[in-house]
C-alpha positions in Angstrom: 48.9 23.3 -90.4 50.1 19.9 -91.2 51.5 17.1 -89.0 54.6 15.3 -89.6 53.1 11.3 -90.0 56.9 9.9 -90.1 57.4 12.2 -86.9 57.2 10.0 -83.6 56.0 13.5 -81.7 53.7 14.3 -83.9 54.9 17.7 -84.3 53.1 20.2 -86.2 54.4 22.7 -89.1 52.8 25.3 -91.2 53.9 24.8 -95.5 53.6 26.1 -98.1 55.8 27.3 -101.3 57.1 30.8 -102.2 58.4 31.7 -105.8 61.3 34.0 -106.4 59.7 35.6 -110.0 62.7 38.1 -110.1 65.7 38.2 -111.8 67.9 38.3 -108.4 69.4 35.6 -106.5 68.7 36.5 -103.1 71.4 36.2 -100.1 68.5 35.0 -97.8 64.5 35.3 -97.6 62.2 34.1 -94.5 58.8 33.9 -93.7 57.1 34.3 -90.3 53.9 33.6 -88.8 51.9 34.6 -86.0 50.7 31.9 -83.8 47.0 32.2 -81.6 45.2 30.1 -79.2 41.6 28.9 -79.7 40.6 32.0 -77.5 42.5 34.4 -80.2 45.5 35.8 -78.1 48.7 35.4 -79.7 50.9 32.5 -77.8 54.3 32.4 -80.2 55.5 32.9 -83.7 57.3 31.0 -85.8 59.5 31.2 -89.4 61.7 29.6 -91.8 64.7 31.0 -93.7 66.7 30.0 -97.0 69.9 30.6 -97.9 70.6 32.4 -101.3 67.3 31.8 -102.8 67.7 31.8 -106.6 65.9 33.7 -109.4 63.3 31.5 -110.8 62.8 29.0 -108.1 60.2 27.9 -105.8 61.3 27.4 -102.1 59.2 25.1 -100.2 59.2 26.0 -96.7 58.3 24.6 -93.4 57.9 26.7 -90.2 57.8 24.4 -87.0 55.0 24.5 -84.3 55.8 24.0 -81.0 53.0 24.4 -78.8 50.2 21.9 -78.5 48.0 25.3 -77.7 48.0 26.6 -81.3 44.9 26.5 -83.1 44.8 28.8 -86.0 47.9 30.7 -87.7 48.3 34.4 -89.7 51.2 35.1 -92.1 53.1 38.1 -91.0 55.3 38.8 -93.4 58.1 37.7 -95.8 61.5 39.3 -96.4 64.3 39.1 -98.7 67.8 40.1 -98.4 69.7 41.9 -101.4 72.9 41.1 -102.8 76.0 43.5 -102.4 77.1 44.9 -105.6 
């Protein structure tokens, strides 16, 4: 987790970069997180989403944390959304 310097709340996200290594240009993609107290009981989640996420390219996404409370973070999953043919 990282915390926004130019942010006057000092907010907190969780970054990081995911490739698209197909040949598809995807309608949408998101990933999501699963957010746990020091004590280890899950307190939130969180994601991020892109629009059409093309073939080739790396999307750099941030998924905000809201609650002071969070002290460690697991990656759930990501998904992708097909294009209608």
């Amino acid at each position: 987790m990282v915390t926004d310097g130019a942010d006057l709340f000092k907010t907190r996200y969780i970054i990081g970069e995911l490739k698209n290594i197909s040949d598809i240009t995807f309608v949408s993609a998101s990933v999501e997180f699963i957010l746990y107290d020091s004590a280890g009981n899950q307190i939130d989640t969180t994601s991020d989403h892109i629009k059409s996420f093309k073939a080739g390219n790396t999307w750099k996404f941030k998924a905000i944390v809201l609650s002071d409370d969070v002290a460690y973070f697991e990656f759930l999953h990501a998904t992708k959304t097909y294009p209608r043919y």
